[in-house]
C-alpha positions, 0 to 999 in steps of 0.5 A: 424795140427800134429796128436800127438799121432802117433807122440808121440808114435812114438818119445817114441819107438825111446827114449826109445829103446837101441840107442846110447845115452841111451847106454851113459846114462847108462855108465853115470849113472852107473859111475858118478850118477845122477849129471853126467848124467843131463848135458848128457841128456840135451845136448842129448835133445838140440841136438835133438831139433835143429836136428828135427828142421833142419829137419823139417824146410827143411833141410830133402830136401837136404838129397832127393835131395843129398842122398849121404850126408845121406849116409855119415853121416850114415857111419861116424856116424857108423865108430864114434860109432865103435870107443866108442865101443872100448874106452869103452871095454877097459875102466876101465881094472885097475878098476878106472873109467875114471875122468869125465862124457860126457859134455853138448856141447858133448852130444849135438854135438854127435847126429851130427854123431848119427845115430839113432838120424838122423834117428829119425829127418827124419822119424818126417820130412818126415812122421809126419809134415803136408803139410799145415800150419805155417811150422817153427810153426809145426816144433817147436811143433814136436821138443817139442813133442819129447822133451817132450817124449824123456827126461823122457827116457833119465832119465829111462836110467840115473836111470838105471845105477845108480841102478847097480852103487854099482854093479860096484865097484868091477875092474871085474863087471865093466869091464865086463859091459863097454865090454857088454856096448861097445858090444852093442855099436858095434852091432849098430853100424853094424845094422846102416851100413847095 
């Protein structure tokens, strides 16, 4: 049986924690409100279901068994989120924003080459599924647990670019936010690549 409070607890440090996706929420929030940001965190939790899924179900073996494969996805997961941090500085330098928010289908493709989601999957897999016991019954019930936890996080982003929306309506506060938003984005990206 899966002990559920380190499980929870753990699945709530990493939701909540800055990371790619709440990165995204916030710039979702702030630039298209709550209508936008809903597609983006349920993609976001969808993704992460099926991921924690793979994992625990056993593709985390294949990640021991070939652990260059992890390799790669870290760095190719790092390299893509370089590459949003320099969309994103030089996002909105005229002061309009970009016409439409991140789709369900991307949000939920993205945690493919999110690195903190990976790691996220790997560490419920390999430290908090038991041993013993209906391996796919355990896995669905992780997976839901870090729903469950994870979604109320997403929403805490989503809301938190929302409340600095009407801050970003001047061309320089706006640009001065995706900057620190792709900053952020970058420093991730190199603490992940390490």
């Amino acid at each position: 049986m899966i002990e559920l409070l380190p499980l929870a607890s753990y699945c709530l440090v990493m939701s909540a924690t800055p990371g790619p996706n709440n990165v995204m929420l916030a710039i979702t929030g702030a630039n298209f409100g709550g209508r936008g940001a809903l597609p983006v965190i349920l993609g976001i939790q969808a993704g992460v279901f099926v991921q924690t899924m793979l994992m625990c179900v056993g593709l985390g073996s294949l990640f021991v068994t070939y652990p260059l494969a992890q390799q790669v996805l870290r760095v190719a997961g790092s390299l893509y989120l370089i590459y949003l941090a320099w969309k994103l500085s030089g996002a909105s330098a005229d002061g309009v924003r970009a016409s439409k928010a991140v789709s369900f289908t991307q949000a939920t493709v993205f945690q493919a080459l999110n690195p903190k989601s990976w790691l996220k999957a790997i560490t419920v897999a390999s430290v908090f599924m038991p041993a013993q016991g209906n391996a796919f019954a355990n896995a669905l019930q992780a997976s839901v647990i870090g729903m469950l936890v994870g979604a109320p996080c997403n929403f805490m982003w989503a809301l938190f670019g929302m409340s600095i929306r009407r801050l970003l309506d001047d061309p320089r506060k706006q640009r001065a936010f995706n900057l620190a938003m792709g900053a952020a984005l970058l420093v991730l990206a190199l603490m992940f690549l390490r």
